[in-house]
Every structure is written in structure tokens, then in C-alpha cells.
VOZA-593329 format. One record per residue (C-alpha): x, y, z; residue number from 1; residue in one letter. Coordinates in steps of 0.25 Angstrom, whole numbers, plus 5000, padded with zeros to 4 digits. Example, Ala and Ser with C-alpha at 12.3 -4.5 7.8 and 13.67 -1.06 7.14 Angstrom:
   px   py   pz   i aa
 5049 4982 5031   1  A
 5055 4996 5029   2  S
This chain:
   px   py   pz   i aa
 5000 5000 5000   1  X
 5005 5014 4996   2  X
 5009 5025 5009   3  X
 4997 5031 5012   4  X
 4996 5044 5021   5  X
 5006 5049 5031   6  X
 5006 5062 5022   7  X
 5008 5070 5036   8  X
 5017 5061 5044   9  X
 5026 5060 5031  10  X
 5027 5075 5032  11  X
 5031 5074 5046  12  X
 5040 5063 5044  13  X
 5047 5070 5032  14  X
 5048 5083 5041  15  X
 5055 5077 5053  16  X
 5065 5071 5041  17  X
 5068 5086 5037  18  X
 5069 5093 5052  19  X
 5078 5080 5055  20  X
 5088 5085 5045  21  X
 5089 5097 5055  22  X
 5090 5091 5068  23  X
 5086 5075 5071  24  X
 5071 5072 5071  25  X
 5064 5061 5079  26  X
 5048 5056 5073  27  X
 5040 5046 5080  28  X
 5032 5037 5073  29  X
 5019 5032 5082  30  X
 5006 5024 5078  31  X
 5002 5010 5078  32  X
 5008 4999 5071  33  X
 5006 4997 5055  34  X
 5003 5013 5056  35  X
 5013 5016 5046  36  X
 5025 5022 5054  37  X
 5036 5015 5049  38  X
 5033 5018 5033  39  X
 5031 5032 5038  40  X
 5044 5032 5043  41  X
 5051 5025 5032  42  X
 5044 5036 5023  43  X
 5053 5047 5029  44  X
 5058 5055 5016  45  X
 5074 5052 5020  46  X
 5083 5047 5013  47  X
 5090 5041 5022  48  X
 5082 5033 5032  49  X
 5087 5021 5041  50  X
 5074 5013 5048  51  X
 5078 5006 5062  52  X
 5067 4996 5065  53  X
 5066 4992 5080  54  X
 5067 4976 5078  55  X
 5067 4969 5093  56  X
 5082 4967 5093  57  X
 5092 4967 5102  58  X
 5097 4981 5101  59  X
 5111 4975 5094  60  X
 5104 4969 5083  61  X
 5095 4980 5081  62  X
 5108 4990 5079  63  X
 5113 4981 5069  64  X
 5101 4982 5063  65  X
 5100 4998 5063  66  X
 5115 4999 5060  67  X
 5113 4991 5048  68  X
 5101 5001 5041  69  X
 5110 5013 5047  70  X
 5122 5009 5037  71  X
 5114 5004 5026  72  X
 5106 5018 5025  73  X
 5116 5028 5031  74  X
 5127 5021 5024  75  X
 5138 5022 5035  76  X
 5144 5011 5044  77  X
 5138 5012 5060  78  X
 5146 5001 5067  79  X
 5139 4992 5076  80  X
 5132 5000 5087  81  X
 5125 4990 5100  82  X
 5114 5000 5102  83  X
 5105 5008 5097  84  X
 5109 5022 5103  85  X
 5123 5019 5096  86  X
 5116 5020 5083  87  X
 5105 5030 5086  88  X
 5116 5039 5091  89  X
 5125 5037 5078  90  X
 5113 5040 5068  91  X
 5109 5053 5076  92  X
 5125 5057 5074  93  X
 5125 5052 5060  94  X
 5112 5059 5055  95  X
 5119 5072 5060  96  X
 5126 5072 5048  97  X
 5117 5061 5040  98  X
 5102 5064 5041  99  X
 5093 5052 5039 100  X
 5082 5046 5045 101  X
 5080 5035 5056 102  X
 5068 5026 5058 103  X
 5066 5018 5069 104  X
 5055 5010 5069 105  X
 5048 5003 5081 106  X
 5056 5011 5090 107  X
 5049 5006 5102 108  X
 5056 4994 5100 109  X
 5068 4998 5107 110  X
 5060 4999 5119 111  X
 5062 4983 5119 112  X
 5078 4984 5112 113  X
 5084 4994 5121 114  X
 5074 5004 5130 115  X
 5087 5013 5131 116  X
 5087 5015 5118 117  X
 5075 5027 5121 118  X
 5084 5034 5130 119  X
 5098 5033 5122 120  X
 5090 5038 5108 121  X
 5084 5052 5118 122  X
 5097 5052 5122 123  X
 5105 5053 5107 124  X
 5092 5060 5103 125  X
 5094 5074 5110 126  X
 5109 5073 5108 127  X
 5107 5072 5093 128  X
 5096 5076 5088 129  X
 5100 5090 5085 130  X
 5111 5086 5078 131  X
 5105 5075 5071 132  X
 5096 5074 5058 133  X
 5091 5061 5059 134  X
 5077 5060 5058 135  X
 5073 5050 5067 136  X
 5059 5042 5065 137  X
 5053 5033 5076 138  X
 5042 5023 5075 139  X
 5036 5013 5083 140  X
 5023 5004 5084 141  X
 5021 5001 5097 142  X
 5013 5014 5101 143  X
 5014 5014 5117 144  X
 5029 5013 5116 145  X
 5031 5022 5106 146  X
 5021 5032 5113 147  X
 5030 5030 5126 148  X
 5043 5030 5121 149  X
 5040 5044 5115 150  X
 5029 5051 5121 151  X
 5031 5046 5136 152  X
 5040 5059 5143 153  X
 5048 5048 5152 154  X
 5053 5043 5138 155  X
 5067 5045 5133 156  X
 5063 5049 5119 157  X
 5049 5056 5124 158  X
 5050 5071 5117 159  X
 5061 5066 5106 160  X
 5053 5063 5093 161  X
 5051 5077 5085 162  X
 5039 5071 5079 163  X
 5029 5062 5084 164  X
 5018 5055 5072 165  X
 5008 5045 5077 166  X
 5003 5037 5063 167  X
 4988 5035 5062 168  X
 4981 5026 5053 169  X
 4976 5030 5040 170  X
 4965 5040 5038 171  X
 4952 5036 5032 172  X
 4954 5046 5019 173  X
 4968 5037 5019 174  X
 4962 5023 5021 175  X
 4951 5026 5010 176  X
 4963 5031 5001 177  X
 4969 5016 5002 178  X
 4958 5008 5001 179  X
 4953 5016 4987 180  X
 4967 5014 4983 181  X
 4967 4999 4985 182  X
 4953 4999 4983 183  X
 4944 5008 4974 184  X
 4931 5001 4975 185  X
 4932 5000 4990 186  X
 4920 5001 4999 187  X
 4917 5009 5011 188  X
 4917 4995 5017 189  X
 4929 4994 5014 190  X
 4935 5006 5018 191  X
 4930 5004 5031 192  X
 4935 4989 5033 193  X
 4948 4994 5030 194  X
 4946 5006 5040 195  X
 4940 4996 5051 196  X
 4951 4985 5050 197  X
 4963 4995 5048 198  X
 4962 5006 5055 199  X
 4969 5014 5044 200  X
 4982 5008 5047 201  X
 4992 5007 5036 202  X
 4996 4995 5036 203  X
 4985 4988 5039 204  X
 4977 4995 5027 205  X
 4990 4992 5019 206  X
 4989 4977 5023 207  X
 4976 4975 5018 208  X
 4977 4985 5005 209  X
 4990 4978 5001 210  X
 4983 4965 5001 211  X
 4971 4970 4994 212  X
 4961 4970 5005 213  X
 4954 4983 5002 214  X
 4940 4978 5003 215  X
 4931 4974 5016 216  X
 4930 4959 5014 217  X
 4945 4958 5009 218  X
 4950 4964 5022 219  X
 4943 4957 5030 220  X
 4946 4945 5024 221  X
 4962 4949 5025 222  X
 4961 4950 5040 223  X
 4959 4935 5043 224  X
 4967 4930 5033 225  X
 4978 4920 5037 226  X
 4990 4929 5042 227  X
 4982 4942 5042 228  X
 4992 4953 5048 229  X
 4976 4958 5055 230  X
 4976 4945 5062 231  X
 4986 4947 5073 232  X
 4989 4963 5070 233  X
 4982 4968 5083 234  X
 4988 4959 5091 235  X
 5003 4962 5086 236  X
 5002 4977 5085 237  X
 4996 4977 5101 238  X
 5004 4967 5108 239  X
 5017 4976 5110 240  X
 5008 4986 5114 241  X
 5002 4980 5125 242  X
 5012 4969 5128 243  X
 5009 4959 5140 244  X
 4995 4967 5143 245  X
 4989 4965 5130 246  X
 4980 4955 5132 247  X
 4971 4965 5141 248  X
 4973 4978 5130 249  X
 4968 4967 5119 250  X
 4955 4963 5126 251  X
 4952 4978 5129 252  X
 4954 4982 5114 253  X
 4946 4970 5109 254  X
 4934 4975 5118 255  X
 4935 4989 5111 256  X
 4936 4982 5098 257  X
 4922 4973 5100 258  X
 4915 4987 5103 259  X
 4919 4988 5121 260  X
 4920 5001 5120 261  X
 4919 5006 5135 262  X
 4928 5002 5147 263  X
 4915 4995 5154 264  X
 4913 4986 5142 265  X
 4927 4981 5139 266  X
 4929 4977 5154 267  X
 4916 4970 5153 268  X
 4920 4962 5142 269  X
 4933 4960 5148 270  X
 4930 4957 5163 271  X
 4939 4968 5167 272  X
 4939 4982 5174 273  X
 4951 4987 5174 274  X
 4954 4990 5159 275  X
 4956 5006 5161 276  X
 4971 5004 5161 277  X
 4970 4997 5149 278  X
 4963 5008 5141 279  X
 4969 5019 5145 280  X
 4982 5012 5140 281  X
 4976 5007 5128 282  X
 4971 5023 5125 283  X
 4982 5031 5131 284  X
 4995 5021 5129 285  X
 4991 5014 5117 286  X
 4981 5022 5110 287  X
 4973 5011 5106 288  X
 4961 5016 5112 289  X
 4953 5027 5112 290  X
 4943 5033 5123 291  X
 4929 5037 5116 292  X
 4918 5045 5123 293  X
 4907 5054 5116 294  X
 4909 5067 5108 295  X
 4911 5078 5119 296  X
 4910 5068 5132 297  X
 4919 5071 5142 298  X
 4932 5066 5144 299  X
 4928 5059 5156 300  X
 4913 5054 5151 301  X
 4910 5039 5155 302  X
 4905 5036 5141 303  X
 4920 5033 5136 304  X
 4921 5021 5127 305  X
 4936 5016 5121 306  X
 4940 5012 5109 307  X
 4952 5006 5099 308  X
 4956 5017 5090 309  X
 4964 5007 5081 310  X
 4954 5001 5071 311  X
 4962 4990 5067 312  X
 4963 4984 5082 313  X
 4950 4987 5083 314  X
 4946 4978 5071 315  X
 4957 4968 5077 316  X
 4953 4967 5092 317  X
 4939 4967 5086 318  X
 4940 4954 5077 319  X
 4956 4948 5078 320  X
 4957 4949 5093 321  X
 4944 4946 5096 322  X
 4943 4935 5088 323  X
 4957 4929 5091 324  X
 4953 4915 5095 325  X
 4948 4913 5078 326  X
 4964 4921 5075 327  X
 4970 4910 5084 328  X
 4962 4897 5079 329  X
 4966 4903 5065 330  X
 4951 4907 5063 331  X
 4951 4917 5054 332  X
 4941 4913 5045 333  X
 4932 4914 5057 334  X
 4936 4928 5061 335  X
 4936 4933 5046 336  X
 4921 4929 5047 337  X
 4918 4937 5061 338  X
 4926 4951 5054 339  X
 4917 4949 5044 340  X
 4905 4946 5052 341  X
 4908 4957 5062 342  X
 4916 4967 5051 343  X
 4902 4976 5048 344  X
 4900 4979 5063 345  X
 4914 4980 5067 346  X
 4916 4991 5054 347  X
 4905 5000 5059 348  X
 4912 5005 5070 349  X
 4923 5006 5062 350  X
 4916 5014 5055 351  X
 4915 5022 5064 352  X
 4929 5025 5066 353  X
 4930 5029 5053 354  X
 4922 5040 5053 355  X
 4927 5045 5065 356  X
 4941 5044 5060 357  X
 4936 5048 5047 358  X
 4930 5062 5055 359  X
 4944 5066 5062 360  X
 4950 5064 5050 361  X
 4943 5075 5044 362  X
 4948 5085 5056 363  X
 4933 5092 5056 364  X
 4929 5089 5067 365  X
 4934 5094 5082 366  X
 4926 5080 5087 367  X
 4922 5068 5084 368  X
 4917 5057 5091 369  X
 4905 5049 5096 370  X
 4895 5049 5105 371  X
 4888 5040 5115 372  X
 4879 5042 5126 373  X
 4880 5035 5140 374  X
 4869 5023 5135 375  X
 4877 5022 5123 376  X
 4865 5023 5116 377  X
 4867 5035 5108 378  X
 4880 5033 5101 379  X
 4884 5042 5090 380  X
 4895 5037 5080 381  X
 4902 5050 5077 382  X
 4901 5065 5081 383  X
 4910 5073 5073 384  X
 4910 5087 5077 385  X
 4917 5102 5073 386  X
 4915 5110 5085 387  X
 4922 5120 5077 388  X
 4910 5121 5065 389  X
 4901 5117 5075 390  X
 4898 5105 5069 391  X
 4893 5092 5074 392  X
 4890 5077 5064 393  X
 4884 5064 5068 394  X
 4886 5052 5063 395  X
 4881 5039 5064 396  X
 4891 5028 5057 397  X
 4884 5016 5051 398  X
 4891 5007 5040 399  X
 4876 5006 5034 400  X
 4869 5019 5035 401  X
 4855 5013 5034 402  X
 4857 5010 5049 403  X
 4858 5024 5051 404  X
 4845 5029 5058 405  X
 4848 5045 5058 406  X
 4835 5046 5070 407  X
 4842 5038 5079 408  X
 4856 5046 5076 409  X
 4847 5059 5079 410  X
 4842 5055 5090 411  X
 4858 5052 5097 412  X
 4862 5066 5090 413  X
 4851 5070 5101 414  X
 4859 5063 5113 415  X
 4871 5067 5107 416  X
 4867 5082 5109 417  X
 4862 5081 5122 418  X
 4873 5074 5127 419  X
 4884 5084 5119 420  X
 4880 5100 5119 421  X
 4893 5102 5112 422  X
 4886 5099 5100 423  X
 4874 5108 5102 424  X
 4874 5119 5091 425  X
 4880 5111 5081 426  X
 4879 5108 5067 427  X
 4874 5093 5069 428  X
 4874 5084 5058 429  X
 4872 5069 5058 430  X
 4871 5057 5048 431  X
 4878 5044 5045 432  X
 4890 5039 5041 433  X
 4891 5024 5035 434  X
 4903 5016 5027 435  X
 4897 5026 5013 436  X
 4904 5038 5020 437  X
 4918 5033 5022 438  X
């Protein structure tokens, strides 16, 4: 598949290069894995460009192994430096003559090789760096650490990076883009099952375009398939995350995947009252989660309701971890049959994520978001307000529009106002939205 988007991080990529032929530049990469940041790194416009990856090796081999793709692109003999803040300290020497730019990917991995490492690089950072013109590019996949090692003030490197990009997954103007390049004669279906099982994320859509899936039953029928990279995908990406403690981060993902969506529900389905910890970590430290409540509630309101804001782990909790015992006992004929059973209800709400995402992409409105009252019994899909224009729309989101019953939307409008003065004086306007207005 061709590189799609990353017009703006390119730009800033490109930037760093030029300032770093000034004085030494440091970028760090963040964002899930298979979010793209290793090709945007490798994209940099320099011609010289040397690329570390972060292999679990001892630190010894792991030189030998960055000496070697120092001499081949540098063209110079290094010698045989033992450790890594031998090397890093030569290059940041070296580029003071010698601009070039360094990539060290799965940096976080050093954390396991050497945790000194951290301390050694500040250390030869601020000795150099003003001298220096490398421009120096950091990725790494696995969030938290990544987040700790440069966000977290007791860190060694926190404050270092001159520029900080966190990847987000394709927008829907860019996924619609890709599917009408692979497929012209796709289907709003279609559009949305590549939406509801990839999230957006590049190489997941460039998995299934590269292999010809481009149409709803195509995909579907890819994910079960016999070595299916879907099959184990959640499962890999989340392990190193959560590490011995997964087990209780899994369970609580797969109740927000099967539509628990409040703190009482998922410790009723689970038998357990003591899961706060667990989300706030899965929000604040992880990012995986994200706390709902109803446009204009209170921070503090009781109505608060949690949800995964990654839309392929929430297609995988909802069907491959749920359903793992058919994965194990090599089942997937079986499970291909319960996506397909379950796929029209599980894409309506992720349907509804589309539009939401769909609306702050526009950058319109000052707030977006649903509403729900205390019963639950009048839920509102989507709120999409300009308090600027003082402007207010409504939505009800239904994949078939003839189950839209515009009396009954009125009549929660009427709740909604009662319940939400902001909007009082308002332009309100209300309708639905369906798979035709994608």
C-alpha cells in the first residue's frame, strides 16, 4: 500500500532535520504499535541516515550491531566500543563535523539491555547538543514506557526531546481515500467494516488492502483464516504493556468490548469490587480507556460510563478474546460464523464512533458528545454543538434509517433540554445519520 497522510508530522520531521544542522535535535515518536512510526521516521529527508533497532541483546552484541550500520552509512571505522554510551557519545562528536540523522527505534527497550543507559545519554545530551548536529529520532511501542521515560519529571531524559508527536490512526476522509483507491465500487458497508475492524490503523488497513480485502465479507473472512495476524494481534500488542497483571486489564477490556459500560456493570460481570485502580491506570497510564458522561454533565456527575477508544481492540476483545476457547481448539470456522452472525450489531456502535470521530475532524464544533439521563432511558447518539454560532445538532445513528422514529428523537430532545440550559436559545437542528451519509 502507498504512504498515506502524515503530511504535518513529515513537515515537522523535515523541520527538526534543518534546525539539527544548527544545533543537535532530539524527536520522540509515541502512538500505539503498527501506527506507522517507524516509516515515518525512515521517511526523514537526509541523506544520511543510520537506523538502530533495540533488539533484546546483550548490550555487547547490540553495539556490534549499531557499529556495523554506523560504518556501512557513515563510511568510517568506530573500533569496537562494550557499550552503548561509547558509541552515542562518539556519533554526537562525530555529527559536529558530520550531520546526519540517527533512529533508534524501540528505544524503550533499553530499559531491559542497560536502564543506565537513560542517565548516560542525558548526561552526553547536555554536554553536546549545542555543538552537535545530529538530529536525533526516538520511537517506541510500548506506550507507558515510553510516556515514563520522557514525560515523568524524576526521569533522566524528561525535558530532553525538542519535539514530541504522538501518531493517531488514519482520519476518515484518509481511510475512504484508500478504500476507493483499492476499491472503487466500495459500499458504505464496506467502508464502515474496515472502519469498525481497523480503527484506522495503518498497517492493519494496509494488511487487508495489500491482500485484496477491501469488501465486507472479504474482510471478515480474512480475519479467521489460518495464521490470520487478527487472530493473536490484541493479545501481543498488550502483553508487555500490562505484564504479570494482564489477566485482570483483559477481562475488564472485554466487558467494555461486550457493551459494560459502567463501573457497577463490569464488577457485576466480573465478581469484583475493587477494579477503580485498574481503570484509572487503563485511562491515565495506558490510554486505552476513556471516561464518557453526558454533554455538559459535570465533571463529578455519577452517570460516568468507560469505554476503549482503540476500535480494533475493541472489535478483538469483543470477538477473539471473548471467544478464545474456539481460537485454542482451532475453531475458526466457528467464530467466523459468530462475527458474521453478530458483525450487523457490533457495527452500529461503531457506527457511531464514526461519526463522532467524523465530527471533530471537522474542527466545527466547541463540543461534542452524547447524552444519557440517569434511567438511561433517553440516550441521545450524538450532540454536536458551536457555542461560538450558537449552534446545536442532534443525531440519531441507525445503519438502517427506517428504524428511525423522529417523534420518539423529539421527545428525548425535550429531556435533553430540561436536563442541559446551555442549549436553551440555540439553533437546534436534528435528523439521522445512517451507513448512506458516510
Amino acid at each position: 500500500m502507498d504512504f498515506y497522510n502524515r503530511t504535518n508530522e513529515l513537515d515537522i520531521i523535515n523541520t527538526m532535520k534543518e534546525r539539527s544542522r544548527n544545533e543537535a535535535q532530539m524527536t520522540v515518536l509515541m502512538g500505539r504499535r503498527r501506527i506507522g512510526k517507524t516509516e515515518l521516521a525512515r521517511r526523514c529527508n537526509d541523506e544520511t541516515l543510520l537506523y538502530f533497532f533495540v533488539a533484546r541483546k546483550t548490550e555487547t552484541l547490540l553495539c556490534q550491531d549499531f557499529v556495523r550500520e554506523a560504518e556501512d552509512r557513515l563510511g568510517i571505522p568506530i573500533g569496537w566500543p562494550t557499550s552503548f554510551s561509547e558509541l552515542f557519545r562518539y556519533l554526537l562528536v562525530y555529527a559536529e563535523t558530520h550531520p546526519f540523522t540517527l533512529v533508534i527505534d524501540e528505544f524503550q527497550e533499553f530499559q531491559r539491555v542497560n536502564s543506565s543507559i537513560f542517565s548516560d545519554m542525558q548526561r552526553d545530551w547536555d554536554l553536546h547538543k549545542h555543538t552537535s548536529r545530529m538530529n536525533l529520532i526516538i520511537s517506541g511501542s510500548v506506550f507507558s514506557l515510553m510516556k515514563r521515560i520522557f514525560e515523568d519529571a524524576k526521569e533522566p531524559l524528561f525535558g530532553r526531546a525538542n519535539q514530541s508527536l504522538l501518531l493517531k490512526s488514519f482520519t476518515t476522509d484518509v481511510l475512504k481515500q484508500i478504500l476507493a483507491d483499492h476499491n472503487p465500487y466500495y459500499t458504505p458497508d464496506d467502508l464502515l467494516t474496515l472502519f469498525a475492524v481497523t480503527g484506522g490503523v495503518p498497517w492493519y488497513v494496509a494488511l487487508l488492502m495489500d491482500n485484496g480485502k477491501t469488501d465486507r465479507n472479504s474482510i471478515l473472512s480474512y480475519l479467521t483464516e489460518v495464521n490470520s495476524p487478527f487472530i493473536n494481534e490484541g493479545k501481543n500488542i498488550l502483553i508487555e504493556e500490562f505484564g504479570s497483571d494482564y489477566a485482570m486489564h483483559f477481562s475488564i477490556l472485554t466487558c467494555l468490548a461486550g457493551g459494560q459500560q459502567t463501573r457497577g456493570e463490569i464488577e457485576s460481570q466480573l465478581g469484583a469490587n475493587n477494579i477503580g485502580s485498574y481503570l484509572v491506570r487503563l485511562e491515565n497510564y495506558y490510554g486505552l480507556i476513556e471516561k464518557k458522561l453526558p454533554i455538559f454533565a459535570k465533571e463529578n456527575a455519577k452517570k460516568v460510563r468507560y469505554a476503549l477508544n482503540d476500535r480494533f481492540l475493541d472489535f478483538w476483545f469483543r470477538f477473539f478474546y471473548k471467544y478464545q476457547n474456539y481460537v485454542a481448539n482451532n475453531a475458526l470456522g466457528q467464530l467466523a460464523r459468530i462475527i458474521e452472525r453478530d458483525f450487523d450489531t457490533y457495527s452500529g456502535f461503531a457506527l457511531e464512533r464514526y461519526f463522532e470521530q467524523k465530527f471533530r475532524e471537522k474542527g466545527y464544533y466547541t463540543r461534542i458528545g452524547k447524552f444519557w439521563d440517569r434511567k438511561g432511558t433517553n440516550e441521545i447518539d450524538l450532540i454536536a454543538v458551536n457555542e461560538i454560532d450558537g449552534i446545536a445538532e442532534v443525531y440519531e445513528i441507525k445503519r438502517d434509517t427506517r428504524r428511525y422514529d423522529e417523534k420518539a428523537l423529539k421527545d428525548k430532545i425535550e429531556v435533553l433540554l430540561q436536563n442541559s440550559p446551555q442549549l436553551h436559545g440555540m439553533n437546534l437542528q436534528w435528523g439521522v445519520l445512517s451507513l448512506e451519509d458516510l
